[in-house]
N, C-alpha and C positions, 0 to 999 in steps of 0.2 A: 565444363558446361556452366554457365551464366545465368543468372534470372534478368527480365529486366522487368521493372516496377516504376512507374510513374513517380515523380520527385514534386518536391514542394512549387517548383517557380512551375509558369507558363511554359508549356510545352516540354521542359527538362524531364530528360529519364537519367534513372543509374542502373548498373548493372553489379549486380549482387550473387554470392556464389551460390550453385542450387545445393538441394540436402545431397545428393550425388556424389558431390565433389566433396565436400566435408567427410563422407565415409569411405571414400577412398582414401582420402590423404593420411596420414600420420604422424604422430610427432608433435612435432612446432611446427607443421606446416597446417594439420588438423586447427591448432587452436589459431592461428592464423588465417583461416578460413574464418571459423566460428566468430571471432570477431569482427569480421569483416561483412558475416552475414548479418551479427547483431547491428551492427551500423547503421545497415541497409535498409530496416525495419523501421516501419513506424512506431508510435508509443503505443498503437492498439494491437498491433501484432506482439509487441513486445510483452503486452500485460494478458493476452490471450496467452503467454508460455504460462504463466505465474499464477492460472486456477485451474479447477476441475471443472467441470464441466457436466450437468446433471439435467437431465429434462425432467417436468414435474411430475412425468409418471413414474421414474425411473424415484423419484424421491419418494414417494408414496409404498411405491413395492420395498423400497429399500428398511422403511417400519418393520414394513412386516418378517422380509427374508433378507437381512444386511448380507452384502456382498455377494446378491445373486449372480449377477457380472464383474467385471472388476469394471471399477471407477476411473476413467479418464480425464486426462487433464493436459492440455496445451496443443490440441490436436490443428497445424496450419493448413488445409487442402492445397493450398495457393503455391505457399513455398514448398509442397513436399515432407514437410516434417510432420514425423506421425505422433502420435499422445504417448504418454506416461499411463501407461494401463495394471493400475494397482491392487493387488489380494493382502488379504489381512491373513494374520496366524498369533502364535505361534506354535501349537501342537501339531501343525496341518495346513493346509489350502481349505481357507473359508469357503471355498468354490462346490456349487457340485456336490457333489459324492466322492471325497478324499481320503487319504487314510487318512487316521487317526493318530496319529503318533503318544506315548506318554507326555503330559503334559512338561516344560521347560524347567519345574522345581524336579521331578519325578528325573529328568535326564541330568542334569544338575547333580543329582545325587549320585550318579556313573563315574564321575572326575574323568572323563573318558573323552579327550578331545577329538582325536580321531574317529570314534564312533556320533560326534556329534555335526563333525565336517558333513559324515555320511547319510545321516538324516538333511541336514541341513541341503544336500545337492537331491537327494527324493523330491524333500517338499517344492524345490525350485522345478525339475523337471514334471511336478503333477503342474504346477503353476502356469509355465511355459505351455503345457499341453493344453492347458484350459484357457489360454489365451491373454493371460496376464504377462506381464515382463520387469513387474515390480512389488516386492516382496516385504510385508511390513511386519516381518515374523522373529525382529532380532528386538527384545525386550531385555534388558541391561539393568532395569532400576533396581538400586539395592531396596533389600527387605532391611530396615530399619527398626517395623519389628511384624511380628508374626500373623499380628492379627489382619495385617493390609489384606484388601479382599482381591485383589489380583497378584498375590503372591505368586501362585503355581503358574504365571505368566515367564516370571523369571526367576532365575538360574541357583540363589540364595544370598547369603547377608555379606559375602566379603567379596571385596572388590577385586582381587586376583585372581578368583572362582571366576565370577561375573566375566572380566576382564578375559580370560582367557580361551570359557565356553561360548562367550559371545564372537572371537574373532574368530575360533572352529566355525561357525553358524555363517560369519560372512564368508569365511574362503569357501564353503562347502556349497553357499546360493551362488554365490557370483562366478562360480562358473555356469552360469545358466543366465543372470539377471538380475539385475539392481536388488540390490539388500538394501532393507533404510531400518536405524536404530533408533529405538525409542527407548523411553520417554524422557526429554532432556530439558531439565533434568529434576532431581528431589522429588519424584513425584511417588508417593509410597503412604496415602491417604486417598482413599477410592470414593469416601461417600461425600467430601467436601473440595473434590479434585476440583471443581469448576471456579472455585474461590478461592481458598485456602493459600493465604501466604506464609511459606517457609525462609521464617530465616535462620539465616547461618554465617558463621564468621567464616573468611576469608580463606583460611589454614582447611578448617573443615571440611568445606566444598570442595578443595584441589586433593585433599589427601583421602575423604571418605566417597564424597559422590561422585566426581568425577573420572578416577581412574580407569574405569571399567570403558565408558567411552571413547577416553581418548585411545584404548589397546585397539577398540574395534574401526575407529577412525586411522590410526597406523598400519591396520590390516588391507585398507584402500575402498572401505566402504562406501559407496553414493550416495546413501541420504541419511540426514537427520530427522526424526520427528521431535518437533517442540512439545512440549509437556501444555496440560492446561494450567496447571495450576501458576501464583506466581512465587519469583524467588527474589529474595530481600524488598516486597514491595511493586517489581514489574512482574506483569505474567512472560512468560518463557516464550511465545511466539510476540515481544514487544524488546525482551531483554540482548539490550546491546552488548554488556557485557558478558554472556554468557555465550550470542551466536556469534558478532564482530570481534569483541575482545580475547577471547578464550578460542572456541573452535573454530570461525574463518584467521582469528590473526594469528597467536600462539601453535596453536596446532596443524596450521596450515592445511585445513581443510576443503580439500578442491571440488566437493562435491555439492548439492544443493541443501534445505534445508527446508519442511513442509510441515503445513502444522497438523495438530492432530484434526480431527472432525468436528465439525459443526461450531463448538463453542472455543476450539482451538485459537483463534483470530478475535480479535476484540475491537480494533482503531485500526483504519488503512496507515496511516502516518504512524502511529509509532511503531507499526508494525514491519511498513518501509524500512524507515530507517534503523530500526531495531535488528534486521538481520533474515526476515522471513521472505522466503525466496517463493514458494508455493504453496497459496493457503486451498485448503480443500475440504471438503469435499465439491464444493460449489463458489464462484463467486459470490463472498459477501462483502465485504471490506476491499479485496482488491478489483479488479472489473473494472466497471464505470466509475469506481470511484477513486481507483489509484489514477487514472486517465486521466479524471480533474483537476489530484491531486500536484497533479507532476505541471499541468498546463496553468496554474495557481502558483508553483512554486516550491508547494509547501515539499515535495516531495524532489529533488536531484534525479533528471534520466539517466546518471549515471549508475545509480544504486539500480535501475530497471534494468542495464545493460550487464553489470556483474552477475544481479540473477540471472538473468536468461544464458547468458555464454554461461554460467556452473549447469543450467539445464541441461542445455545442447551439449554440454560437454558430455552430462552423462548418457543420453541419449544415444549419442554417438559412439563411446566407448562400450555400451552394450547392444549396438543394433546387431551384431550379429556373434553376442557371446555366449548362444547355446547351437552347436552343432550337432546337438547330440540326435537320438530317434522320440521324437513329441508327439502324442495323441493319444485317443481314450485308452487306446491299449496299454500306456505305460500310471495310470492314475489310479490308485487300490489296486495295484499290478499284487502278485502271491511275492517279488520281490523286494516291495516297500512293505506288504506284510510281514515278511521275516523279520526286516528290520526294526520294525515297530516290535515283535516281538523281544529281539535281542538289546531293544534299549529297556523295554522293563523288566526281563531279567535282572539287566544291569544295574536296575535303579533301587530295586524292591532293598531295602536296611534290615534286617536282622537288626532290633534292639535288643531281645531277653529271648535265653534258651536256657534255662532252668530243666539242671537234669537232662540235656541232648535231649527234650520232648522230640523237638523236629532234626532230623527227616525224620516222618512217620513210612514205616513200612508196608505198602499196600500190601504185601501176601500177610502178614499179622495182624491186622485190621480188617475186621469181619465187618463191625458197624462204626461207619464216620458221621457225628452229625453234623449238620452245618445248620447255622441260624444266623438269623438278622438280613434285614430287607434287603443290605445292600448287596449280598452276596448272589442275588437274583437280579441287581438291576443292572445297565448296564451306564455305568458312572464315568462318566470321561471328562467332567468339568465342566468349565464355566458356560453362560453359554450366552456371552456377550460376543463381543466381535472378534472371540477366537473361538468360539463356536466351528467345532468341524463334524460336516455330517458321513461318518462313513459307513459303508453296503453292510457292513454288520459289526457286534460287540462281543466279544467272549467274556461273560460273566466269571466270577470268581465257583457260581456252583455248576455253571456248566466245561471249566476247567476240571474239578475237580471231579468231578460226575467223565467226564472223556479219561482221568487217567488212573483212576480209582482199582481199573482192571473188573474181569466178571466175579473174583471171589471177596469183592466188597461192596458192601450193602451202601448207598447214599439217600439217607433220610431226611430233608430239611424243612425248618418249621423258620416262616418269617420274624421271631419275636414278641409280633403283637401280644403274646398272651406267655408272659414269663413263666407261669409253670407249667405249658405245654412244652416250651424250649427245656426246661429244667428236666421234663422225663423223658425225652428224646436225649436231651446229651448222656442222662443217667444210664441212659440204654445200650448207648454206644460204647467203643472202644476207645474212643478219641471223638474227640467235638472241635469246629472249626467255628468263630464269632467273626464276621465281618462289620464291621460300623464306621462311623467316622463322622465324613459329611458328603456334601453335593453342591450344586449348583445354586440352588435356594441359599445355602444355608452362607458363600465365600463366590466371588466373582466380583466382575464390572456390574457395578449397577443400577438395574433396570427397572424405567418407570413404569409404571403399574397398579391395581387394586392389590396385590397380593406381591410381597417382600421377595426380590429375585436378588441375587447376588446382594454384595458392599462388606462391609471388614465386621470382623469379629473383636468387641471389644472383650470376651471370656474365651480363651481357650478350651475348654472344657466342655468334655463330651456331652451332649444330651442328658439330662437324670436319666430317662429311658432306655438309654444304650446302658448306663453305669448299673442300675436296679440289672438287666436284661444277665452284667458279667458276673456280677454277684452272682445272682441265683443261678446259670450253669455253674461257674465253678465251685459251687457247693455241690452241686451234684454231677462233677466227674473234675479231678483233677487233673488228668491230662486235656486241659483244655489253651489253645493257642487263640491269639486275639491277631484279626487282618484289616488294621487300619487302611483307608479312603478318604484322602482330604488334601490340599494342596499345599500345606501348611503344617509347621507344630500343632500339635496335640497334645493337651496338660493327662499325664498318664496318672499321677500321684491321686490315693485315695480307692485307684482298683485294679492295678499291673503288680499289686504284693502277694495278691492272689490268682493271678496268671501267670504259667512258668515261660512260655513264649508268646511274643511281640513280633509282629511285622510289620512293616510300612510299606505301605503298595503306592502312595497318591492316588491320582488317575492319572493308571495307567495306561487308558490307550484300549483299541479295538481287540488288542492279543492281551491284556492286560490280564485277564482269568485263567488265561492256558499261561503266563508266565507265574502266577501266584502260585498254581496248584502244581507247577516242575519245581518248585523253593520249595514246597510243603511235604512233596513226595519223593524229595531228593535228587530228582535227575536235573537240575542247577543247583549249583553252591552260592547262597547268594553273597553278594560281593559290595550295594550300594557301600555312599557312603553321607551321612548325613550333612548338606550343602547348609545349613543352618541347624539352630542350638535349639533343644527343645526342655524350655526352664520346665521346674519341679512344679512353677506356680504364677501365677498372673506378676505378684509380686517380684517377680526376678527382670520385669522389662520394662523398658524407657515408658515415660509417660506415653495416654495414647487418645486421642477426641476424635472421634472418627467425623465430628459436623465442626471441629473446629477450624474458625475464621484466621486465625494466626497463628504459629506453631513454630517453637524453637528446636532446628534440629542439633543435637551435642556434637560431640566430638567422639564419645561412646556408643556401643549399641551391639547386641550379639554376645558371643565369646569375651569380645576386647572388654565390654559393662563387666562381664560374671569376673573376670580375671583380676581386674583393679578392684570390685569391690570385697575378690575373695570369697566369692557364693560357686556354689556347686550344682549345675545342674543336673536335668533327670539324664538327659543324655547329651552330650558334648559333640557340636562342630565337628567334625570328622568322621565321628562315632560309625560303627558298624561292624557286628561281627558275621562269623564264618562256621561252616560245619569242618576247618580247619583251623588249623594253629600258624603263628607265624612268628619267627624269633626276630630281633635286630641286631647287630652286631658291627663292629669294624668301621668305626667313624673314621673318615681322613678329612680332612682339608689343606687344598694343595698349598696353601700360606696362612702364617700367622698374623700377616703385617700386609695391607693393597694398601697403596694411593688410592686418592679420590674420584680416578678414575679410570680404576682398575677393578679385576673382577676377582675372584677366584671359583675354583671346583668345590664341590662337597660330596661326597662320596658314601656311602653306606652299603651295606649285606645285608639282605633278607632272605631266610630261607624260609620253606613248609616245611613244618616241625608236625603234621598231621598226616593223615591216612588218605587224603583226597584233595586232586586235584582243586586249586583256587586261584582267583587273582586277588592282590593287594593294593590297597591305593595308598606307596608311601608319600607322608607329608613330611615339608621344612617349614619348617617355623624362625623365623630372628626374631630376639628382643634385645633393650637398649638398655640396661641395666646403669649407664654412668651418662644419659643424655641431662644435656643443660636444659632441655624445653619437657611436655609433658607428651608420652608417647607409649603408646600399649606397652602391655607386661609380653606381651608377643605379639604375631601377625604373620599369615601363611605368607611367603615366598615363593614356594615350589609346590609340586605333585607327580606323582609317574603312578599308574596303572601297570603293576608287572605280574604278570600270570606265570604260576608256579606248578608243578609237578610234585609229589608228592617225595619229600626227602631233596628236592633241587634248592639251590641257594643262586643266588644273584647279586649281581654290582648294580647298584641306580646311581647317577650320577646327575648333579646340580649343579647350573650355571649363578652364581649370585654375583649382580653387579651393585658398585659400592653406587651407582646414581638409582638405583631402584630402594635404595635405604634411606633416602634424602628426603627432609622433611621441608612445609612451605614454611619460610620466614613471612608473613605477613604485611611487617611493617618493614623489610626491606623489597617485599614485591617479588621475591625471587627461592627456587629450591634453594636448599643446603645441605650438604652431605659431612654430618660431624666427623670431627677427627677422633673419635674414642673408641671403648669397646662396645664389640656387638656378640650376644650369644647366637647358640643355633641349637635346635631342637630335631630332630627327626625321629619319625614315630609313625604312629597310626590314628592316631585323632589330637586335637587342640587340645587337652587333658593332658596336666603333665604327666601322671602316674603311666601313660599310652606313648611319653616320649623320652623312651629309654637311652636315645643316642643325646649326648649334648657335648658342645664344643665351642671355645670360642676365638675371636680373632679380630685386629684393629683394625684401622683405616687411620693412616698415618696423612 
């Protein structure tokens, strides 16, 4: 079936293929259609693919309740082509009434890619149910450093984490619906994001910011978001070399490219040409005024034509990629609740168990006290435009208070008044402190009379939280602390006098019934810490959170602490267990690969404990005889292997010698040196935690 469209001369028509025939075909016949239709189109049809599309009421409500509906954009009635209809995340479906999932630092901390496919296909089918078909829930930006106020957005600080949790997230939506990645790229300053230029040399960008992108663009993702901010000078929905040069040329990027919202877009023309396929939420720069632009000159309809066919291609390659069962019934379904539960299980860190405090035993435990606000609220994060509302929250004391059983008492006092918390814990057999932060305090953010989200230039807790540990732990010393916050947390100064530490983040609507099965024993907790949680302000990169210009290094995280030889409070990887776990039985199947050659790495882990656990082993390579300047280490690998108590196990490691390959700069090009590379495996980025080391050349 044909369109036929009226043409430029007198009386001439052309015939043009309908959206019909595009979604039947496949192949090279599909994009030979899609081109065919792009032809066939005018420039206003064309530039109608390339915005959203917002009526003024629809902008008004959108102040108050962002992402009531999803946002559309390129909708043709004429030709049949239906819109781009888009939801924000990433803990959830901003839509509605969703679940909640733990926030993306809190799953991050799981090393669990499988279990993050399987969130990632929930949140697509609550999305597809609510009428969306395009997903802006894959957040990639590295944490640079801790105090970024949309950290708990994404995954943590190394780009193989990032890298690997971000392409689980795409296979896992994309069986349902257009994934699109953000924020591209450097963008990891929240309060001067709309300005703020990062530069960085050449080497930097390709081996620190970038990597994580391009895993999740190799996974076959649809769309890019551009970042607002700019990098070396251009903003990211203007910069050629980062959209043309880098991911459509190098990368071979076959998908579209949208900017963020509102101030994502700045100049129709450099924007054009720059590489920005769909600017959104509304036309402002493209519209009426890419139309002039192109009919002026200043703009090539060719560059209109490549965007629209990357449109229509994706379009078409997801009109009909969720088959599954969609509607109200499958949205906060009790099966995305388990889930949501079994990811903050997974996520919650065990930092410090002084003396096995925790598991506390409910039948031994007459009186538990529990204090601090947070332990009553119910915390799930930021509450920008990943803001998710869902039908209800399990608090940390109504967790605890559900599994406590009837021969224990639950007492709780909010804080406010530290020596009423001090004779309630004195009272107890055991006291539980919840603190941290919230949404106020870390987030996107938001204008207002009163301070909502933006970055934290002091890690460190509140005085009032700090006064609050002090004075219970003087008056009961079995007392455990349950941090809530998206982010590091400077513990030094009052975790000397607490013998257990948790990390919860926000985690999510089951977040409280996961806390109090860590606390009560019926989960082993297992996270594992997806970034470095220094002793002190002092242990990280410079930080301006209103600053106009910013140099980002080449260091940052683990890689800073290791070169400069500091030690933090807790280390990358970090995470213990109410088990043991030994290493053992290094192999590597060659001493000696070519340059473009791989080998195996192999290791044994047993449970050397009394209880069931899983372990997140890691691989580490470092370059000990490089000619250029290059981390003392750098993850490679990870496997999640769940153990039996007394069971041992093989993990095995694929390392390819082009994944060790550093940027030459000034020849434009990877490099994969001929020298030696060590190898580490363990259980955190800590050498003292990586028992196994081996090493081997690249000839």
């Amino acid at each position: 079936m044909r369109v036929v469209r009226k043409g430029a001369g007198k009386g001439e028509v052309t015939s043009i293929p309908s959206w019909e025939s595009v979604l039947r075909a496949e192949g090279e016949e599909r994009e030979r259609l899609i081109k065919e239709l792009v032809r066939g189109m005018s420039v206003r049809q064309k530039v109608n693919q390339m915005a959203g599309r917002m009526r003024a009421w629809e902008m008004l409500v959108s102040l108050i309740r962002y992402n009531f509906r999803p946002f559309r954009a390129g909708e043709d009635r004429r030709l049949g082509i239906p819109p781009l209809r888009f939801t924000d995340g990433p803990r959830g479906v901003a839509l509605n009434r969703s679940t909640c999932f733990p926030v993306s630092m809190a799953r991050g901390a799981t090393w669990d890619v499988d279990l993050e496919e399987r969130v990632a296909e929930a949140m697509a089918v609550e999305a597809r149910s609510q009428g969306a078909d395009f997903f802006g829930g894959v957040c990639v930006n590295l944490l640079r450093h801790p105090g970024w106020g949309r950290a708990q957005e994404t995954f943590g600080e190394d780009p193989f984490l990032l890298g690997e949790m971000g392409a689980a997230m795409v296979r896992g939506a994309q069986k349902h619906l257009m994934a699109c990645v953000k924020h591209f790229a450097c963008n990891s300053i929240e309060e001067s994001r709309f300005y703020v230029d990062v530069r960085v040399d050449e080497r930097t960008l390709r081996e620190v910011y970038l990597p994580h992108f391009r895993r999740c663009v190799e996974e076959g993702a649809a769309a890019v978001m551009s970042a607002y901010n700019r990098v070396n000078g251009e903003y990211c929905a203007h910069n050629a070399h980062l959209l043309r040069d880098i991911l459509k040329g190098e990368w071979g990027f076959r998908g579209l490219v949208m900017s963020d919202f509102v101030f994502g877009t700045r100049d129709t023309v450099k924007a054009a040409l720059g590489g920005l396929d769909v600017e959104m939420p509304h036309a402002v720069f493209f519209g009426r005024r890419l139309v002039r632009a192109v009919r002026r000159g200043a703009v090539p309809e060719s560059l209109l034509d490549d965007a629209v066919t990357r449109i229509l291609r994706q379009k078409a390659r997801f009109a009909r990629a969720g088959t599954g069962d969609y509607g109200p019934h499958r949205v906060a379904c009790r099966e995305h609740a388990d889930l949501a539960l079994e990811a903050a299980r997974k996520g919650i860190v065990l930092l410090k168990n002084e003396g096995g405090l925790l598991p506390l035993e409910p039948g031994k435990i007459g009186k538990l006290a529990v204090v601090g606000k947070l332990a009553d609220l119910p915390n799930i994060g930021d509450r920008g435009s990943s803001r998710v509302r869902p039908p209800y929250v399990v608090t940390v004391l109504q967790g605890l208070r559900d599994l406590a059983g009837t021969n224990t008492e639950v007492i709780y006092r909010d804080g406010s008044d530290p020596s009423e918390a001090a004779e309630a814990a004195r009272s107890a057999d055991a006291c539980i402190a919840v603190v941290g932060l919230t949404g106020r305090d870390e987030g996107e953010a938001m204008p207002g009379p009163v301070k909502l989200g933006g970055d934290r230039e002091d890690l460190s807790l509140r005085m009032r939280d700090i006064v609050l540990l002090e004075t219970i732990s003087m008056a009961n010393p079995r007392c455990a602390v349950v941090l809530e916050g998206g982010s590091a947390i400077i513990t030094s100064g009052w975790r000397e006098r607490i013998p257990a530490v948790l990390m919860a983040w926000y985690p999510g609507m089951e977040g409280g019934r996961a806390v109090a099965e860590v606390i009560f024993g019926l989960v082993n907790p297992s996270g594992k810490l997806p970034l470095t949680f220094p002793e002190g302000n002092e242990q990280l990169p410079p930080f301006d959170k209103k600053a106009r210009s910013v140099e980002y290094g080449y260091y940052h995280g683990y890689r800073l602490l290791d070169r400069k030889g500091m030690r933090p409070a807790f280390p990358f990887g970090f995470g213990l267990s109410y088990t043991t776990y030994e290493y053992r039985s290094l192999r590597l199947s060659a001493e000696e690969i070519p340059a473009d050659g791989s080998l195996t790495v192999e290791a044994e882990v047993s449970n050397t404990g009394r209880r069931a656990g899983e372990e997140v082993v890691q691989l580490y390579v470092g370059y000990p005889a490089s000619a250029v300047d290059r981390p003392v280490k750098e993850l490679k690998g990870f496997l999640r292997v769940p153990l039996e108590p007394g069971e041992s196990r093989r993990v095995t490691f694929t390392l390819r010698a082009e994944d060790l390959a550093y940027y030459d700069d000034r020849a434009g090009r990877w490099v994969v040196e001929r020298t030696d590379y060590d190898v580490y495996v363990g259980a955190s980025s800590a050498l003292e935690d990586l028992p196994l080391r081996g090493s081997f050349r690249v000839t």
